[in-house]
N, CA and C atoms as a LAMMPS dump frame, in Angstrom:
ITEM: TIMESTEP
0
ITEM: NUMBER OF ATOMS
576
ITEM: BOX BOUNDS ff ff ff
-5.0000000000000000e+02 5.0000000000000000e+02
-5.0000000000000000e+02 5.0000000000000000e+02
-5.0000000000000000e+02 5.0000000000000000e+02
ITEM: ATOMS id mol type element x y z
1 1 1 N -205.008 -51.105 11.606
2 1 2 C -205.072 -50.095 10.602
3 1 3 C -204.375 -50.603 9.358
4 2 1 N -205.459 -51.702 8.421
5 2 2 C -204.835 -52.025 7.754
6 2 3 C -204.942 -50.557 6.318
7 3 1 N -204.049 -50.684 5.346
8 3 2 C -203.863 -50.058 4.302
9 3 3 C -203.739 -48.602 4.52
10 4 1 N -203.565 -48.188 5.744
11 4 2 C -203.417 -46.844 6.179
12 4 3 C -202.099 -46.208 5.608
13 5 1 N -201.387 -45.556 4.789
14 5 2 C -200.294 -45.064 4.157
15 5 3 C -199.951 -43.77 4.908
16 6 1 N -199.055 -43.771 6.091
17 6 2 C -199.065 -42.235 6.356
18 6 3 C -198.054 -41.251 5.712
19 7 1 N -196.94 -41.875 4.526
20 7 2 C -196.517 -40.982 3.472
21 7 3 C -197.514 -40.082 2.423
22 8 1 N -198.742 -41.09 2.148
23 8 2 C -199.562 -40.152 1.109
24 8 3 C -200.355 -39.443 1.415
25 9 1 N -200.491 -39.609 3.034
26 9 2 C -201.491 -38.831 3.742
27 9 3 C -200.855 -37.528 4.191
28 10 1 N -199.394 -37.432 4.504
29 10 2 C -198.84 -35.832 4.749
30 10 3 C -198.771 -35.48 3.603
31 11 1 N -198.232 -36.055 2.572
32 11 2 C -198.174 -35.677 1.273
33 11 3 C -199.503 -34.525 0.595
34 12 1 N -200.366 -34.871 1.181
35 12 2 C -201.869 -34.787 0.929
36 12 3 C -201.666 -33.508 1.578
37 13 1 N -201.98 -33.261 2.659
38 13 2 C -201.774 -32.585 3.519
39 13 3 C -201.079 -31.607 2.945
40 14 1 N -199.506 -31.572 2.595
41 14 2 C -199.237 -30.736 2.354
42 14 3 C -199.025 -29.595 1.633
43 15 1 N -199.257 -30.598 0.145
44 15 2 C -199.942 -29.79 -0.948
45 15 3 C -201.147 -28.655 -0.715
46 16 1 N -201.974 -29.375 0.244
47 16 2 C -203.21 -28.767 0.858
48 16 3 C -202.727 -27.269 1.584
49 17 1 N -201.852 -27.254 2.632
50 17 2 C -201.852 -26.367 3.756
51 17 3 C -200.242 -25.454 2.839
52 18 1 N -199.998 -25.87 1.548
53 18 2 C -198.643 -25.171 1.176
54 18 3 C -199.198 -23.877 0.593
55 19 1 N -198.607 -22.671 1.089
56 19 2 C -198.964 -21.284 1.137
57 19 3 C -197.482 -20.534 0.535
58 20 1 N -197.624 -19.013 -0.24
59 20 2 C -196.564 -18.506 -1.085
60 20 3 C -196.692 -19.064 -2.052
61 21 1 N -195.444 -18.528 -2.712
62 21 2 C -195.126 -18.737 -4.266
63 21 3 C -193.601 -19.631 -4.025
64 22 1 N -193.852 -20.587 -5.4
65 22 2 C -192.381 -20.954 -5.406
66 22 3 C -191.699 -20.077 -5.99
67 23 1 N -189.94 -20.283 -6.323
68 23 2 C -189.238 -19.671 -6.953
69 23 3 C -189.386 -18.764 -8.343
70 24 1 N -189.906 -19.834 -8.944
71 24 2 C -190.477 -19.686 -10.482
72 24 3 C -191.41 -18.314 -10.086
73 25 1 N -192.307 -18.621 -9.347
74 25 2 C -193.66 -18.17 -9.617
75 25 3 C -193 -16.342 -8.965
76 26 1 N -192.117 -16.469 -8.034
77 26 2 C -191.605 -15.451 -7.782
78 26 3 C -191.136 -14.506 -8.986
79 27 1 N -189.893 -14.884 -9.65
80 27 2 C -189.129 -14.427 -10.287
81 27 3 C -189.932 -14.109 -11.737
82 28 1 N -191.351 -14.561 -11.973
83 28 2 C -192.021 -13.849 -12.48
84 28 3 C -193.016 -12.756 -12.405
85 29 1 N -193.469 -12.86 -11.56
86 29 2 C -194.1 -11.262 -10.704
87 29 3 C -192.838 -10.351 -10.646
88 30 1 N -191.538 -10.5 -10.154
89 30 2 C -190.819 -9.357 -10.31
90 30 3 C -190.25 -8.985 -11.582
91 31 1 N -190.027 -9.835 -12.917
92 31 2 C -190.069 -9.261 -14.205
93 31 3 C -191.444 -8.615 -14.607
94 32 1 N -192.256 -8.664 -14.008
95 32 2 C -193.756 -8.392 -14.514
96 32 3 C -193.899 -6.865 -14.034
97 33 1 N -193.477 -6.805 -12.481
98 33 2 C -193.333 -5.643 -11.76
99 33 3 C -192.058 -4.438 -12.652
100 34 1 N -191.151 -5.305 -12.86
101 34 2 C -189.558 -4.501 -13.459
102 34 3 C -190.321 -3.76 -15.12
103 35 1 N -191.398 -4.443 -15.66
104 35 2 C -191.338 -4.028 -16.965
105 35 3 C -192.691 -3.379 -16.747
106 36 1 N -193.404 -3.341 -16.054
107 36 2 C -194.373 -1.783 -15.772
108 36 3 C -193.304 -0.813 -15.391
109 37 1 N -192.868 -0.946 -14.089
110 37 2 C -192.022 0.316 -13.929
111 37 3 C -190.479 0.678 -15.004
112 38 1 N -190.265 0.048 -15.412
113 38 2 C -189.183 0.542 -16.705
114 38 3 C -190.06 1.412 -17.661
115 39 1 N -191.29 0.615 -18.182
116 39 2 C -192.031 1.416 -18.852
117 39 3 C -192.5 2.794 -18.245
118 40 1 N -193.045 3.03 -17.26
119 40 2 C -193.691 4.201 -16.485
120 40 3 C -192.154 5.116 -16.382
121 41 1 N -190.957 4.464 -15.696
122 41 2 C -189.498 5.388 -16.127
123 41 3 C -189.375 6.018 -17.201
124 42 1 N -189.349 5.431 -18.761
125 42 2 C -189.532 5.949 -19.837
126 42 3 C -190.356 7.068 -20.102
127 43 1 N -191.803 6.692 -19.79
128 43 2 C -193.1 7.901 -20.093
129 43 3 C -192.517 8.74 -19.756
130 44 1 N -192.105 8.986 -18.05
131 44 2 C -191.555 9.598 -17.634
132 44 3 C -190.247 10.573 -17.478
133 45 1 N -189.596 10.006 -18.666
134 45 2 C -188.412 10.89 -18.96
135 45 3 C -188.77 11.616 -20.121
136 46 1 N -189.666 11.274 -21.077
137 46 2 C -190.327 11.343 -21.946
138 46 3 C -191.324 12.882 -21.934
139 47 1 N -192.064 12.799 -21.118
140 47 2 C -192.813 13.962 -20.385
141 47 3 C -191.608 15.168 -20.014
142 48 1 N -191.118 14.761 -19.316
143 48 2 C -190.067 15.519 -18.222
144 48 3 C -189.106 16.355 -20.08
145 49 1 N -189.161 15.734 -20.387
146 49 2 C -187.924 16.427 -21.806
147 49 3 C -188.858 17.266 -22.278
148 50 1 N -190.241 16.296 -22.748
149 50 2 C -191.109 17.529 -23.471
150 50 3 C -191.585 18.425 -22.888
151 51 1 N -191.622 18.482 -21.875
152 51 2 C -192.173 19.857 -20.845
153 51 3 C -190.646 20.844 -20.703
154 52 1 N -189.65 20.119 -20.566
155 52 2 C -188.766 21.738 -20.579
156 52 3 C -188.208 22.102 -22.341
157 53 1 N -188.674 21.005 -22.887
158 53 2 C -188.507 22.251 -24.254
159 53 3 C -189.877 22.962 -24.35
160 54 1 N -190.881 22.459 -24.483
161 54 2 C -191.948 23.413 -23.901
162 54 3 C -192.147 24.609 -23.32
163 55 1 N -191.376 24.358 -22.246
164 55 2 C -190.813 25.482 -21.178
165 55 3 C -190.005 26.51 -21.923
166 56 1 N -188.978 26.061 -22.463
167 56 2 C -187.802 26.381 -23.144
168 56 3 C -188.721 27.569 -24.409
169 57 1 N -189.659 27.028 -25.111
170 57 2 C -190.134 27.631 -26.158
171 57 3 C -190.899 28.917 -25.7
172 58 1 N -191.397 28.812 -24.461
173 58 2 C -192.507 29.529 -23.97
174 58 3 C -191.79 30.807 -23.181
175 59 1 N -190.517 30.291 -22.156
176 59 2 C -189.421 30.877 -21.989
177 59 3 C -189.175 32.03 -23.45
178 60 1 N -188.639 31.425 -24.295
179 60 2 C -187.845 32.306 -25.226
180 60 3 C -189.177 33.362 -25.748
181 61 1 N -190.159 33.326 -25.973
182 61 2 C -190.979 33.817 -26.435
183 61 3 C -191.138 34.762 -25.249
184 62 1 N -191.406 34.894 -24.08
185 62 2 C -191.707 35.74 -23.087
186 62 3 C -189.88 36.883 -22.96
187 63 1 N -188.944 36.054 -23.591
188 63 2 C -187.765 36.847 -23.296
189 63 3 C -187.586 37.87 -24.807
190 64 1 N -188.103 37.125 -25.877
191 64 2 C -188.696 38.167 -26.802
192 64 3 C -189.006 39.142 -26.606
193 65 1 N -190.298 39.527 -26.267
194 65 2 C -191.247 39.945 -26.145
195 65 3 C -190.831 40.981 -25.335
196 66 1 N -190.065 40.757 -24.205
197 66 2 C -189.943 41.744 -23.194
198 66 3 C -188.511 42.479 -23.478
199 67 1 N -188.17 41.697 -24.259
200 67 2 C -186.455 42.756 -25.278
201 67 3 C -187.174 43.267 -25.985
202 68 1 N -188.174 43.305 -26.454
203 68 2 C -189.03 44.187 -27.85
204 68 3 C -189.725 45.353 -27.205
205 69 1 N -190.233 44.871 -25.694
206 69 2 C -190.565 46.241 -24.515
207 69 3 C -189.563 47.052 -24.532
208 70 1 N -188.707 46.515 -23.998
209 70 2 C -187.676 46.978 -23.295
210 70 3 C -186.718 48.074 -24.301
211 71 1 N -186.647 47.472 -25.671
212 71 2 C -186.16 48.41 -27.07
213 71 3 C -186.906 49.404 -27.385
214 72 1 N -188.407 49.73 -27.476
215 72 2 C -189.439 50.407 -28.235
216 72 3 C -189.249 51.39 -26.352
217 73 1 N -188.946 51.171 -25.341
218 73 2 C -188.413 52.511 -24.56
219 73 3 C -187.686 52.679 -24.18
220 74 1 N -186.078 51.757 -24.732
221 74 2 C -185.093 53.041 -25.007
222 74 3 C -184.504 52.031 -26.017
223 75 1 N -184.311 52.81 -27.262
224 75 2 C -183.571 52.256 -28.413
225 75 3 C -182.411 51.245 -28.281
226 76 1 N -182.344 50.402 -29.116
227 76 2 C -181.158 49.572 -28.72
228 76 3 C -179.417 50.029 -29.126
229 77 1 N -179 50.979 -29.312
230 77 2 C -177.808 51.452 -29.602
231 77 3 C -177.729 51.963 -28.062
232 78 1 N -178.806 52.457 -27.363
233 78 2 C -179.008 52.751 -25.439
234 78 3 C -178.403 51.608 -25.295
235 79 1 N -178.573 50.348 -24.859
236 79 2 C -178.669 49.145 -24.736
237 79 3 C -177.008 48.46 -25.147
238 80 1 N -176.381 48.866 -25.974
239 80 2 C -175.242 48.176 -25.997
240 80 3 C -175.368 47.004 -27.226
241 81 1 N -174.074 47.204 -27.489
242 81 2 C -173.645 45.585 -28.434
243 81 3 C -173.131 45.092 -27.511
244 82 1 N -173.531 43.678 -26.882
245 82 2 C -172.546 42.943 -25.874
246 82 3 C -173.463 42.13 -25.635
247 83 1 N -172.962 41.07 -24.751
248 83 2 C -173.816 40.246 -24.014
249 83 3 C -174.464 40.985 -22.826
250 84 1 N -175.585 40.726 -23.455
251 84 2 C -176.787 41.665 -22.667
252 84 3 C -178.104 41.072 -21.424
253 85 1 N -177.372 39.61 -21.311
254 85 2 C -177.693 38.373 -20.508
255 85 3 C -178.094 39.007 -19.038
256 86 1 N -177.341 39.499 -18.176
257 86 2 C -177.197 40.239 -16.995
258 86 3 C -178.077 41.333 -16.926
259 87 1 N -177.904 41.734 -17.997
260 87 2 C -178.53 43.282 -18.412
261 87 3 C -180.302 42.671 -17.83
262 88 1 N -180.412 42.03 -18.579
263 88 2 C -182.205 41.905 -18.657
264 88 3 C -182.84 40.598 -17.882
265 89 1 N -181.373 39.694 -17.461
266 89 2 C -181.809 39.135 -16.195
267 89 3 C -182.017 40.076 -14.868
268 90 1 N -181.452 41.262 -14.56
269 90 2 C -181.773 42.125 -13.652
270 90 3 C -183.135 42.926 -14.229
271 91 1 N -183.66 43.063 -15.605
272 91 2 C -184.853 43.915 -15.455
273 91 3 C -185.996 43.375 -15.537
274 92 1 N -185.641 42.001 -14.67
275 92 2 C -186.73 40.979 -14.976
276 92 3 C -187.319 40.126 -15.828
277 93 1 N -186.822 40.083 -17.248
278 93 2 C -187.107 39.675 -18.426
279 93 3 C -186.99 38.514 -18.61
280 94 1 N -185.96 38.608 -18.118
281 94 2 C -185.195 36.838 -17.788
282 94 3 C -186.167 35.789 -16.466
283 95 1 N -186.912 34.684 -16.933
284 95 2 C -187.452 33.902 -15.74
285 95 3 C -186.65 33.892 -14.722
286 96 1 N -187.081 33.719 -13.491
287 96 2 C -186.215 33.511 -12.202
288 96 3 C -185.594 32.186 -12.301
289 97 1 N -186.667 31.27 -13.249
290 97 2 C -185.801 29.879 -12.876
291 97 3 C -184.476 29.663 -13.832
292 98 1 N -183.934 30.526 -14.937
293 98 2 C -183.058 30.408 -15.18
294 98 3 C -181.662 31.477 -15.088
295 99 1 N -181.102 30.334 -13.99
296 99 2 C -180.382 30.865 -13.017
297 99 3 C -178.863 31.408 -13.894
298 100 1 N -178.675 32.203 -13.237
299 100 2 C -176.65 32.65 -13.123
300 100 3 C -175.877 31.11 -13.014
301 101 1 N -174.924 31.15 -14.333
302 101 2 C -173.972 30.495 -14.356
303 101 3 C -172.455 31.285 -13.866
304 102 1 N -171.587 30.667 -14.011
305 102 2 C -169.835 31.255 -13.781
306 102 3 C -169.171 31.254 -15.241
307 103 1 N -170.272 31.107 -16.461
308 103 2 C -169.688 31.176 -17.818
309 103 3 C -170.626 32.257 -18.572
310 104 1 N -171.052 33.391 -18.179
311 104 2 C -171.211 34.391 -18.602
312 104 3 C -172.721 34.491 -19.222
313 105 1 N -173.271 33.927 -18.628
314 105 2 C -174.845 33.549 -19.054
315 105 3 C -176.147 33.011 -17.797
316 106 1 N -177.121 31.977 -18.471
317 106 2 C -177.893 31.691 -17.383
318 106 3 C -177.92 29.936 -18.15
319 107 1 N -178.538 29.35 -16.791
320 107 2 C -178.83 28.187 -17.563
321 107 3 C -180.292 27.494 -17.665
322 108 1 N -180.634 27.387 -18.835
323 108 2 C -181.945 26.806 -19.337
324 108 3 C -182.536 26.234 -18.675
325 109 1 N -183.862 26.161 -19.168
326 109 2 C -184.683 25.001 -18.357
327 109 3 C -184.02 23.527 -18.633
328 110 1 N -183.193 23.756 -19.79
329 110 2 C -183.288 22.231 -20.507
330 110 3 C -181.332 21.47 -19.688
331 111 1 N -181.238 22.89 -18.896
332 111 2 C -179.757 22.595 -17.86
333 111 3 C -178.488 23.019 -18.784
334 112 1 N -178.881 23.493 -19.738
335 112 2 C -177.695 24.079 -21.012
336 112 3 C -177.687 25.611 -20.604
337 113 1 N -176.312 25.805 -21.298
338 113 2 C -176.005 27.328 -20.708
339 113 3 C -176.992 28.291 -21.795
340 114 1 N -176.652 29.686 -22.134
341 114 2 C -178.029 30.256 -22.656
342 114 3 C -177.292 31.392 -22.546
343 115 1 N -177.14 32.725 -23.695
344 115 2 C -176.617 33.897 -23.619
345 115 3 C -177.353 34.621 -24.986
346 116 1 N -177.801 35.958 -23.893
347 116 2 C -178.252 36.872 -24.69
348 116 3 C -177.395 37.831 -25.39
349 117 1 N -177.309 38.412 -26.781
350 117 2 C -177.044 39.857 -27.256
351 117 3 C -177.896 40.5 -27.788
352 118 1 N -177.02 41.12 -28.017
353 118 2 C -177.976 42.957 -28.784
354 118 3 C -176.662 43.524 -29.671
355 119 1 N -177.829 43.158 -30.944
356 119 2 C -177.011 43.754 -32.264
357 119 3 C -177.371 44.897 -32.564
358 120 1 N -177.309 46.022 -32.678
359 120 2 C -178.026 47.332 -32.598
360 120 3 C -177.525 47.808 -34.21
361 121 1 N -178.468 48.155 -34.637
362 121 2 C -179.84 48.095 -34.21
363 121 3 C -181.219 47.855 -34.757
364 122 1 N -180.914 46.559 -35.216
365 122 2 C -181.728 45.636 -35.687
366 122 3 C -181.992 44.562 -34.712
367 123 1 N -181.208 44.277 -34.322
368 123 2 C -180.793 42.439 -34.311
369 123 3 C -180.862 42.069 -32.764
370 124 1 N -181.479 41.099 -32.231
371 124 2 C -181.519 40.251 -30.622
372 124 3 C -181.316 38.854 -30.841
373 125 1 N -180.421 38.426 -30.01
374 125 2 C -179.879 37.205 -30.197
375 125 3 C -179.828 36.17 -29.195
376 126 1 N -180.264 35.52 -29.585
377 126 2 C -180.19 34.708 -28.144
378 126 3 C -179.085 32.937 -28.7
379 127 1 N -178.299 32.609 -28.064
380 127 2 C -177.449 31.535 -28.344
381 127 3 C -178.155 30.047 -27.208
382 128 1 N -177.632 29.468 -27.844
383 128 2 C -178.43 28.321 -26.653
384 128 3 C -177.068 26.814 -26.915
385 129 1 N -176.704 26.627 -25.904
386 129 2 C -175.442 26.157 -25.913
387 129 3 C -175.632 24.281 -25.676
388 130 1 N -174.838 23.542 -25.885
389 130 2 C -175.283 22.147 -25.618
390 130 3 C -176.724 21.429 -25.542
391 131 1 N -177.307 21.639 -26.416
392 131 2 C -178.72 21.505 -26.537
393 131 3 C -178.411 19.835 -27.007
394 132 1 N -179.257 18.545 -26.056
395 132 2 C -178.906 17.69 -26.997
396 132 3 C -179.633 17.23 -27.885
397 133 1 N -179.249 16.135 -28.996
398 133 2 C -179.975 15.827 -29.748
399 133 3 C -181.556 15.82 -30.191
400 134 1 N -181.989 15.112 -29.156
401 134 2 C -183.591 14.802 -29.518
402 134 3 C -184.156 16.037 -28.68
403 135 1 N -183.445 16.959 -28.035
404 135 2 C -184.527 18.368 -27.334
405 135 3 C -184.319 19.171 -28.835
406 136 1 N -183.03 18.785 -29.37
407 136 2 C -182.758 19.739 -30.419
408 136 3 C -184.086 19.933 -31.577
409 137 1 N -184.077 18.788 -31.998
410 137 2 C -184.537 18.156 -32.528
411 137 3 C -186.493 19.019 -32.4
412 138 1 N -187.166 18.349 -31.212
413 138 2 C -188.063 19.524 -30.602
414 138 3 C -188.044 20.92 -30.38
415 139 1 N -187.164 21.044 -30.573
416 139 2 C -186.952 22.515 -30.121
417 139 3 C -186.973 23.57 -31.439
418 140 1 N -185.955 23.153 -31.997
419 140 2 C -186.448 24.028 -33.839
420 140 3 C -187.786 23.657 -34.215
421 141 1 N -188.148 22.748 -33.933
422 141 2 C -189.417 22.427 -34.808
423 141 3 C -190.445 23.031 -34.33
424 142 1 N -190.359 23.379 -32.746
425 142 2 C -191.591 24.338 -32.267
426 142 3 C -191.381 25.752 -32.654
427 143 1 N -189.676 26.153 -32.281
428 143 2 C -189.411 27.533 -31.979
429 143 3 C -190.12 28.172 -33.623
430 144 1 N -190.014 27.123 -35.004
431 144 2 C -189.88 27.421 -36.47
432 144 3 C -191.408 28.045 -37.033
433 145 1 N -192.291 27.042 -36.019
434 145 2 C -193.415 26.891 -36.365
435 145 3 C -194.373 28.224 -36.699
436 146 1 N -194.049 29.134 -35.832
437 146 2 C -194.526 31.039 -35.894
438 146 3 C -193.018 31.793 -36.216
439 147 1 N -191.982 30.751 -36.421
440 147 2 C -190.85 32.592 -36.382
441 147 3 C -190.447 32.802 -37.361
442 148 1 N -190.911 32.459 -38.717
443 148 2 C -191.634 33.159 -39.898
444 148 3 C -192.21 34.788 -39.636
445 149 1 N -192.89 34.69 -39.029
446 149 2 C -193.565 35.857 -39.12
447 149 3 C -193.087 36.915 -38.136
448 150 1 N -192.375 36.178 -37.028
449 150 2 C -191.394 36.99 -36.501
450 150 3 C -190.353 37.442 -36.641
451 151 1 N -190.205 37.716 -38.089
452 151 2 C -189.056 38.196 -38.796
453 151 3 C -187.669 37.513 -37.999
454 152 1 N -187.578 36.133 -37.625
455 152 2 C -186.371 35.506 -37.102
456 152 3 C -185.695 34.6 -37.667
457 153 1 N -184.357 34.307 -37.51
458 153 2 C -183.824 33.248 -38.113
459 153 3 C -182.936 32.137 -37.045
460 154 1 N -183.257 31.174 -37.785
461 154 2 C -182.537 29.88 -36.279
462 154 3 C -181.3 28.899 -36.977
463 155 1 N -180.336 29.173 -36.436
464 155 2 C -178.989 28.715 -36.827
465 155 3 C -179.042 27.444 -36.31
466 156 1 N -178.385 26.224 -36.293
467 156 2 C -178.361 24.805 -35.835
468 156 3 C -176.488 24.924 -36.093
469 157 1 N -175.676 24.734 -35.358
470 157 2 C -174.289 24.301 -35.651
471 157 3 C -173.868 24.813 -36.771
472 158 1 N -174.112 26.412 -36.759
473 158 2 C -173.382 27.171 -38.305
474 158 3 C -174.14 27.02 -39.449
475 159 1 N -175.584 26.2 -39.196
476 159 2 C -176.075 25.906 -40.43
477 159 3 C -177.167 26.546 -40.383
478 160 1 N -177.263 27.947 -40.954
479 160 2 C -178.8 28.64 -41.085
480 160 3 C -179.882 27.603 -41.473
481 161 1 N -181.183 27.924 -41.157
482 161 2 C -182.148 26.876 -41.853
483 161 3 C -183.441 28.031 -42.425
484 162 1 N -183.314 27.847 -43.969
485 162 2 C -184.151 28.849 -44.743
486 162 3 C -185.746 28.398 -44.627
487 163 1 N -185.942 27.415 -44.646
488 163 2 C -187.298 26.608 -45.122
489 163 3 C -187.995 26.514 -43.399
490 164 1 N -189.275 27.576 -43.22
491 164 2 C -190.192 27.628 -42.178
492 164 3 C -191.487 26.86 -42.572
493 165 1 N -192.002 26.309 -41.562
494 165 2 C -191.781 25.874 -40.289
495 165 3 C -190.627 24.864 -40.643
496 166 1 N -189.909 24.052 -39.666
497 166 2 C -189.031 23.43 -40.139
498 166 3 C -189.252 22.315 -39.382
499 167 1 N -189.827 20.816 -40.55
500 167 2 C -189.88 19.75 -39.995
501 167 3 C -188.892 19.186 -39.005
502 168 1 N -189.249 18.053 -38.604
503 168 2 C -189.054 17.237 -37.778
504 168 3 C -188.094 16.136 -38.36
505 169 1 N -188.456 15.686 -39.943
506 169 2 C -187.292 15.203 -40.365
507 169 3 C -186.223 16.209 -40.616
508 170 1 N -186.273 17.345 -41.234
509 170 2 C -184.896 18.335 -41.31
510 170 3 C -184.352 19.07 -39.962
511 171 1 N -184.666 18.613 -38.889
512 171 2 C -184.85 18.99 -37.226
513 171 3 C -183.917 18.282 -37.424
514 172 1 N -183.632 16.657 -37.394
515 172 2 C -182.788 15.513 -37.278
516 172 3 C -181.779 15.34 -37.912
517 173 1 N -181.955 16.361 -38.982
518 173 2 C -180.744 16.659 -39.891
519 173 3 C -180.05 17.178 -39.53
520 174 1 N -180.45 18.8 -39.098
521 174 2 C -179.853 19.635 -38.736
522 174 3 C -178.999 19.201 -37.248
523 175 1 N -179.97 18.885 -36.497
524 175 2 C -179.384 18.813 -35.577
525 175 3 C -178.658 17.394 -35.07
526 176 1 N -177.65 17.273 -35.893
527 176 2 C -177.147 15.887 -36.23
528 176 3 C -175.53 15.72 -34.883
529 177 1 N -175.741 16.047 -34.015
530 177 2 C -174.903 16.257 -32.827
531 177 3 C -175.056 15.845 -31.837
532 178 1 N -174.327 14.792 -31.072
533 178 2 C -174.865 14.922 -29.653
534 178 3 C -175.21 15.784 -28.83
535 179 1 N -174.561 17.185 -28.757
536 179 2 C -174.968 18.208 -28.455
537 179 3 C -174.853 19.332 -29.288
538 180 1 N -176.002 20.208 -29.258
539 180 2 C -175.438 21.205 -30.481
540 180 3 C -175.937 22.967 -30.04
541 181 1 N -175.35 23.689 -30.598
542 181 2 C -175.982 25.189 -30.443
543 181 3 C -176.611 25.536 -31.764
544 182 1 N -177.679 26.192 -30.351
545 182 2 C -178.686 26.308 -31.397
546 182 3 C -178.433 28.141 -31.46
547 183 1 N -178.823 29.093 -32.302
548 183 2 C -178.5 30.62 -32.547
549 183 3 C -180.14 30.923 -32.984
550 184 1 N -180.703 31.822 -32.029
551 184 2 C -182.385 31.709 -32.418
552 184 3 C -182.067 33.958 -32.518
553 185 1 N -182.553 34.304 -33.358
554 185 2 C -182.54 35.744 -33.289
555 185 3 C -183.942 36.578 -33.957
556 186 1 N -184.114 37.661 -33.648
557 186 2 C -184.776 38.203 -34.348
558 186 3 C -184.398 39.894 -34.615
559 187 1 N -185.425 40.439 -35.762
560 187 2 C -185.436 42.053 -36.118
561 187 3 C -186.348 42.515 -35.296
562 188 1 N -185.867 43.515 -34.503
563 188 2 C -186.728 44.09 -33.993
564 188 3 C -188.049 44.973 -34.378
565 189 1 N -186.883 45.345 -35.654
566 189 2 C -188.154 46.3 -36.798
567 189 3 C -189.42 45.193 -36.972
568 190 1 N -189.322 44.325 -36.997
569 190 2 C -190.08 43.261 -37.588
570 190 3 C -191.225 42.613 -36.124
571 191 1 N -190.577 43.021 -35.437
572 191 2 C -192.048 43.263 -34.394
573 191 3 C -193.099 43.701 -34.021
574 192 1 N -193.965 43.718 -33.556
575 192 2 C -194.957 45.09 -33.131
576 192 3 C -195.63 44.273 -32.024
């Protein structure tokens, strides 16, 4: 067996029968894998925020609505000046999902605390406590968009805001806090 080489012949071989990935080839499929799912994490927190201010908007509007019932049959001087949170979480007004806190209120969809009054007898108030930045941010800019005409006004950190609907750049202004309270109210006269 002349010229027979049996180094280049396993060699051969093994290139042939070598199965997997090397190192390299590894450690790039799992950055490849890490930056779909980081991305899909993001969408995903992304969604998840805009659906409970969503919630949050759709919430306050149904808790409106049913303090404006609830006034037009029995006047609000009936009703009390006070935190009236309890009051109308027991007459149903209040969603079930926002639950009883131990600080004198309920807490939001958005996990912030949340307290109702009654200014009699004009005035319903609703406070919204640690709201952070970028929900803030969403959140005036939807709540602004109709409450013009709902004879309401929306406070940001002591700072009334005159100019309805109220962008998205003056959203970022206003709500220039890591966390901030927001003061959303309306006239009742100014309902129907």
């Amino acid at each position: 067996m002349t010229g027979h080489n049996p180094r280049s012949s396993s060699a051969t071989v093994a290139r042939i029968t070598r199965r997997g990935f090397n190192l390299i080839e590894a450690a790039i499929v799992l950055a490849v894998v890490g930056l779909v799912v980081a991305g899909i994490w993001v969408a995903a927190a992304h969604f998840s925020e805009e659906y409970k201010v969503n919630k949050m908007v759709a919430d306050l509007e149904l808790i409106f609505n049913g303090v404006q019932n609830l006034v037009s049959v029995r006047d609000s001087e009936s009703i009390g000046a006070a935190n009236i949170t309890f009051q109308i979480k027991d007459a149903g007004i209040i969603p079930k999902d926002w639950v009883n806190n131990s600080l004198g209120g309920v807490n939001s969809p958005l996990g912030t605390l949340a307290r109702f009054y009654n200014t009699p007898p004009v005035r319903f108030e609703a406070y919204l406590y640690d709201i952070p930045q970028s929900s803030c941010n969403k959140l005036i800019t939807k709540l602004s968009s109709g409450w013009r005409m709902l004879g309401g006004i929306i406070t940001v950190n002591n700072s009334p805001t005159s100019t309805f609907p109220i962008s998205p750049s003056l959203a970022a202004i206003v709500c220039n806090q890591s966390t901030n309270v927001v003061f959303v109210g309306f006239n009742y006269t100014r309902i129907n």
